[in-house]
Every structure is written in C-alpha cells, then in structure tokens.
C-alpha positions as CSV (number, residue, x, y, z in Angstrom):
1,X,4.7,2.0,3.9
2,X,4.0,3.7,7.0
3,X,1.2,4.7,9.0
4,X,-1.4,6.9,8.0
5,X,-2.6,9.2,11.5
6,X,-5.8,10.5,11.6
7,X,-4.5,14.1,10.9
8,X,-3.1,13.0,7.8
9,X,-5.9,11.5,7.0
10,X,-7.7,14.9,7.5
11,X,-5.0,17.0,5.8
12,X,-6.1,14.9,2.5
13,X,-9.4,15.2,2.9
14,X,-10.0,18.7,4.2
15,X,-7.0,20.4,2.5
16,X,-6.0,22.5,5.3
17,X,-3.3,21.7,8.1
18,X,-5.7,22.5,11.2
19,X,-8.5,19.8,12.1
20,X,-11.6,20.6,14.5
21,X,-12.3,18.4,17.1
22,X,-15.4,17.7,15.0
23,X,-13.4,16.4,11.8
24,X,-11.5,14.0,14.1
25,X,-14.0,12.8,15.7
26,X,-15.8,12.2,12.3
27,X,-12.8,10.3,11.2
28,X,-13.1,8.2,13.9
29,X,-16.1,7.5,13.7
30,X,-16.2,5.9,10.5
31,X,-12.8,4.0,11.0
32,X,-15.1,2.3,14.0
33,X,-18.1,1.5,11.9
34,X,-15.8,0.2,8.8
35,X,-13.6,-2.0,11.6
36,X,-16.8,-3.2,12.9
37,X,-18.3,-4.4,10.2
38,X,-15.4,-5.7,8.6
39,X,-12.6,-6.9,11.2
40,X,-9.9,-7.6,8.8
41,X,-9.3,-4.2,7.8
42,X,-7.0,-3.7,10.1
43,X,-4.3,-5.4,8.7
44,X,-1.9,-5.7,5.5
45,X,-1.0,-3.3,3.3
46,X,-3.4,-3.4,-0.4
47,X,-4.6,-0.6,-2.7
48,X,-6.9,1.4,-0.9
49,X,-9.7,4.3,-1.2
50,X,-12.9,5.7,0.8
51,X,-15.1,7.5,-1.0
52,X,-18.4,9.8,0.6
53,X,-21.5,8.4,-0.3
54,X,-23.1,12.0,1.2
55,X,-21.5,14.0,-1.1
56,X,-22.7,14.2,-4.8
57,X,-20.8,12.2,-7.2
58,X,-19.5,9.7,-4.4
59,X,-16.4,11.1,-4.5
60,X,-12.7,10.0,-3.4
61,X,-12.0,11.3,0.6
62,X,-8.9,9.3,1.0
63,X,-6.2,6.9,-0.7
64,X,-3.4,4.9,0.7
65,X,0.2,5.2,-0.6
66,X,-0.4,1.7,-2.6
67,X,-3.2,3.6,-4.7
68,X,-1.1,5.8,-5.5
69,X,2.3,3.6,-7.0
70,X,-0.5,1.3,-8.6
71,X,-2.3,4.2,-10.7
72,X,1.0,6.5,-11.2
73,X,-1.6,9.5,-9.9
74,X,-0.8,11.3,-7.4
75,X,-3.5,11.8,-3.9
76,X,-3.6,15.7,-5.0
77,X,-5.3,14.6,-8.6
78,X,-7.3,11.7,-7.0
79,X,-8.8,13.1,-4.4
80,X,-12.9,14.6,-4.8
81,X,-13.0,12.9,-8.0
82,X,-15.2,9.8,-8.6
83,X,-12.9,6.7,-9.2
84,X,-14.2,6.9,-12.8
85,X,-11.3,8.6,-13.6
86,X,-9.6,5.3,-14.0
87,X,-11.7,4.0,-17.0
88,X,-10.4,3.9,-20.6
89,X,-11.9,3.7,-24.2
90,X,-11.7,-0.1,-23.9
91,X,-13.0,-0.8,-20.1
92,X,-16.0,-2.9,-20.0
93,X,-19.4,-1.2,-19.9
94,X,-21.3,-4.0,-18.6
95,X,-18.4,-4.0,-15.9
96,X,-19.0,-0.5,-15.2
97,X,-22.8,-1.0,-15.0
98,X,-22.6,-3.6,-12.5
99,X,-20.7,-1.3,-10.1
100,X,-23.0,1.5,-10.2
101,X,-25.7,-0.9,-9.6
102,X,-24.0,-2.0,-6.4
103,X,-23.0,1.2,-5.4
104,X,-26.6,2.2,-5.6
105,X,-27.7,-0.3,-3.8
106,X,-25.3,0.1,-1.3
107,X,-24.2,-3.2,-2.2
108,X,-21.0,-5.3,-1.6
109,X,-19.6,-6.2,-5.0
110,X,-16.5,-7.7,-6.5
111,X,-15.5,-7.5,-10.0
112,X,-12.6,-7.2,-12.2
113,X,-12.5,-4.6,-15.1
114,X,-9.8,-3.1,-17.3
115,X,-8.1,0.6,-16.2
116,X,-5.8,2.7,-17.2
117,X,-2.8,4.4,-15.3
118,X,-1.7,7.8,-15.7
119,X,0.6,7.3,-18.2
120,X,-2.0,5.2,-20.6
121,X,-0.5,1.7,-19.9
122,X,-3.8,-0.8,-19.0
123,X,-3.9,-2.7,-16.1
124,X,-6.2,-5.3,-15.1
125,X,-8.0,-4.5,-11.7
126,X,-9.4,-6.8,-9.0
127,X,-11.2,-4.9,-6.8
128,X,-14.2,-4.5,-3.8
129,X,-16.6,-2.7,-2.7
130,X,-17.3,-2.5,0.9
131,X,-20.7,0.1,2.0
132,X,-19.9,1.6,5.9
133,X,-23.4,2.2,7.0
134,X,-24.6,4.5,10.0
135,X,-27.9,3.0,11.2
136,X,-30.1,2.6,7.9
137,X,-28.0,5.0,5.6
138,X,-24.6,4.1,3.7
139,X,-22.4,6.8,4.1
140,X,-19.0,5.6,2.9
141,X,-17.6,2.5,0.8
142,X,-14.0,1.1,0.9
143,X,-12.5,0.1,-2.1
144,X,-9.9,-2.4,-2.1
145,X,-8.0,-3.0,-5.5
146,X,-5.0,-5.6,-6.9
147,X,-3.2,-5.4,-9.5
148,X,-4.0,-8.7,-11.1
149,X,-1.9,-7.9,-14.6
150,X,0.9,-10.3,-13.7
151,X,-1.0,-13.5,-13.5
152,X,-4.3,-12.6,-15.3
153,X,-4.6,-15.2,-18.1
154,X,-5.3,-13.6,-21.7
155,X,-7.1,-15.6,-24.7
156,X,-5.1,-18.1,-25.8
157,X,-5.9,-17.1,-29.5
158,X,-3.1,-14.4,-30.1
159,X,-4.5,-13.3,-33.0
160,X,-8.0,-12.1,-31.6
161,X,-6.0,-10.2,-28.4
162,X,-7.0,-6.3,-28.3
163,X,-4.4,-3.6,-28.0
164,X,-4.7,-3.9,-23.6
165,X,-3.8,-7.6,-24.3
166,X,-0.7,-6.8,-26.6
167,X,0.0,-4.3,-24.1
168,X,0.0,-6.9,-21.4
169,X,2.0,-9.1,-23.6
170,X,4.6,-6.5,-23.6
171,X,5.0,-6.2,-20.1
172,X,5.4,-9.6,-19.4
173,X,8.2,-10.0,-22.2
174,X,10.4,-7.2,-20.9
175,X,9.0,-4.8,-23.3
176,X,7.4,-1.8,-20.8
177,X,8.9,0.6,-22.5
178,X,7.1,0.3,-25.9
179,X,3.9,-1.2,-24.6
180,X,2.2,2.4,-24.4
181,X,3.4,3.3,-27.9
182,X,2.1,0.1,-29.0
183,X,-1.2,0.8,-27.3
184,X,-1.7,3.8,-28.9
185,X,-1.1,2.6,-32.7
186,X,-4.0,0.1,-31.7
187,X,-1.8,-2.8,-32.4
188,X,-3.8,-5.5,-32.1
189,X,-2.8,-9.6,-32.1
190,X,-3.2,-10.3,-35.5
191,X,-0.9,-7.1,-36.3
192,X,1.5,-8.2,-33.6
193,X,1.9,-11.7,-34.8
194,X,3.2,-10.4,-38.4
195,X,5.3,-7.5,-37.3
196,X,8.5,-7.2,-39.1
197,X,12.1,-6.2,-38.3
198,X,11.6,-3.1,-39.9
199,X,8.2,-1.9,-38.7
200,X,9.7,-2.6,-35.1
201,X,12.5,-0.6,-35.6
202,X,11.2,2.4,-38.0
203,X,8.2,2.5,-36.3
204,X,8.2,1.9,-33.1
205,X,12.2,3.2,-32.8
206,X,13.6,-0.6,-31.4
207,X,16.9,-1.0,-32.0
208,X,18.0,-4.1,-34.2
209,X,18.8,-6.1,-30.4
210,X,15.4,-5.4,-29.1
211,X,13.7,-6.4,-32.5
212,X,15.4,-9.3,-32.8
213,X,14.7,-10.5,-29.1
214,X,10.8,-9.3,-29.3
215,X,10.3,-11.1,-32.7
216,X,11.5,-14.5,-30.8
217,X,9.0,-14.1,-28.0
218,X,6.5,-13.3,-30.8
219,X,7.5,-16.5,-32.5
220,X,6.8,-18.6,-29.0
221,X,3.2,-17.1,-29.2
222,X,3.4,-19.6,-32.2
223,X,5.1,-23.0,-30.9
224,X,2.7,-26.1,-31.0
225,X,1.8,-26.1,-27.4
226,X,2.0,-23.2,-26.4
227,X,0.0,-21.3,-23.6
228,X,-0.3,-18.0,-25.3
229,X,-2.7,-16.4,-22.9
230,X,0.0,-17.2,-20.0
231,X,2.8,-16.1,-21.5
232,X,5.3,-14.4,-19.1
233,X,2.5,-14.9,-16.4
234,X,3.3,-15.2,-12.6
235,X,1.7,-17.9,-10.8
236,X,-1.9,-17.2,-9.0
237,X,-1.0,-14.9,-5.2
238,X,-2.0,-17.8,-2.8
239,X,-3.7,-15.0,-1.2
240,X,-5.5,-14.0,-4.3
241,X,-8.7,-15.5,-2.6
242,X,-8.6,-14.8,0.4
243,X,-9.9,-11.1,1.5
244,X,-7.5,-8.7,1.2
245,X,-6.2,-6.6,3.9
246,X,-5.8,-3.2,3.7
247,X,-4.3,-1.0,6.9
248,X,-7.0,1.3,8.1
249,X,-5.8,4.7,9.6
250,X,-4.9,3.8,13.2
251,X,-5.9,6.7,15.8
252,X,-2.9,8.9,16.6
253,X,-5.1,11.2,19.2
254,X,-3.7,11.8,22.4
C-alpha cells in the first residue's frame, strides 16, 4: 500500500486537481495536531478514516486504501457521507448509541459492532475513535477499524446464532460464496442445523459436492465437545491489543 501525499489527500477531499496554499496548509495542520496527540499514528498500515467534526453530519474527509478492500466501497461512495452508512438491520443500537455519545462528547471510544459490506456480507468491526482538537474545539476524529471476523468467537449454542452468525459460519467453512444468499433467507442456527441435502441444493443452488461437504461441517457444530462459537476461527492477532497503527499522510510539499 503506498503512500498517501498531501495532494492526494486533497484531491479526495476537495474533488478538484488544484490545491491552494490554504488547503495544504490546512492538511497539515491537522496531520500535526493528530501526530501530536497521538504519536503512533505514524506507523503501520490499518483501516483508516478522518471525518470533519465542523461540517454538519460529521462527515467522511478521507479514507486509506485498507478502508476501502475491507468495506468493498469505493473512496468516491465513501467520502462526505457519515460512517453510518456501514450499519445494517441487525447492528447493535446500544452500540450505535454509545458512539454518538462519544462523538458528542468529543470522546475517545472503542467498541465493536456489527457492519455490513457493500455487497451485504456482515462483518464484525473493531474500531476507535480518536477527537484532533484545536485549542478547546474538536475539529476532526480518526477512525481506526479491524476486521475482527476471523477470530471473533460466536455463541457456542448453534442453535440461537442469528443470520450474521450463520453468515460468519460460512465464511469460515469455505462457503463465501453462499454466505450472502444465506443471509438474505434469514437462515438462522436452528434452521442451519436441520438443513437438508435437498434444500441446499434446490435452494440455495449447491451442487451435490458442496452439500455434501457443508452438511459435515454442520454435523461438527454437533460433536460432544465441540467449540461451536470457534469454529473455523483464526487465533487472537497478538497485536490485537495493542494500538493499532495506521499510516498518516506524510508531507510531500517541497
């Protein structure tokens, strides 16, 4: 992933392929309040967005490459929208409240919640919030997301998952394809666990191979012993807990 310049940074914002002194000097300005408050920024490569907190709606100003691959949207449909955009009919409203709280507060805040990608598929998100103040006023936050779907732990009670949670299920067992179609039946756990040759096939147009192999991880959901809500999960990012890192625009100005 390569660097982002300042003018780039401004072609995204601004939408136009001059700059004025005054825009790059804005840019920098809150690179060096965000780097001085938070030192780390300057390094590693995560999901990344800055929003304007002095424009209505707190709306998207800037993403990184990362935030784009993990969303499936592109920067032209992200950007002026309010990262709302990412919620679903099953994201968590308490979840949601909690970050307008913060954000109206002008509040640090971490929290994970349930979004959506582009193309429906749910994803689990990890993410911060990081306010950029000038003097007394916050006039910015950074948002830094993962992608925890890989090793986030589901109930360990198949039978009460909710469609995201089948759709996770899918992922992990090979099944990507079909997790969206899955998602939008509302399949639910206790459906999943009694699915039948047929209803895979007619329904969800598996062939008899990809039945057959989906109905055996279904039956390990089963097994005495079994770990259910970590099926098919990757172990914990030894980073996980540690901040992450996302890479700032660097200045490019001669």
């Amino acid at each position: 992933m390569g660097q982002v310049s300042s003018h780039q940074f401004f072609n995204t914002v601004a939408g136009r392929k001059a700059f004025s002194e005054a825009s790059i000097k804005q840019l920098d300005a809150i690179q060096a309040r965000a780097l001085k408050q938070y030192p780390w920024l300057d390094q590693g490569y995560v999901s990344c967005t800055v929003t304007d907190n002095t424009l209505p709606d707190n709306p998207i100003v800037w993403v990184n490459d990362a935030f784009e691959q993990m969303t499936k949207y592109t920067r032209e449909e992200i950007i002026g929208h309010n990262c709302r955009f990412l919620q679903g009919p099953l994201t968590d409203r308490d979840t949601v409240r909690r970050v307008r709280e913060a954000l109206a507060a002008g509040e640090q805040t971490k929290v994970e919640i349930l979004n959506y990608r582009k193309d429906g598929l749910p994803f689990y998100n990890r993410f911060s919030i990081l306010p950029i103040h000038d003097d007394e006023r916050v006039t910015h936050f950074i948002s830094i997301q993962r992608d925890i779907t890989s090793f986030k732990e589901m109930g360990n009670k198949p039978e009460q998952w909710s469609p995201p949670e089948v759709a996770t299920f899918l992922l992990r067992a090979g099944y990507e394809s079909y997790a969206q179609a899955f998602l939008k039946h509302g399949i639910t756990g206790e459906e999943l666990l009694y699915m039948t040759p047929d209803e895979l096939e007619f329904i969800f147009t598996m062939t008899a191979h990809e039945a057959f192999h989906l109905l055996l991880c279904i039956e390990d959901l089963k097994k005495p012993g079994a770990n259910p809500g970590a099926y098919g999960a990757e172990p914990p990012d030894e980073d996980e807990e540690r901040p992450a890192k996302p890479r700032l625009i660097k200045k490019s100005i001669a």
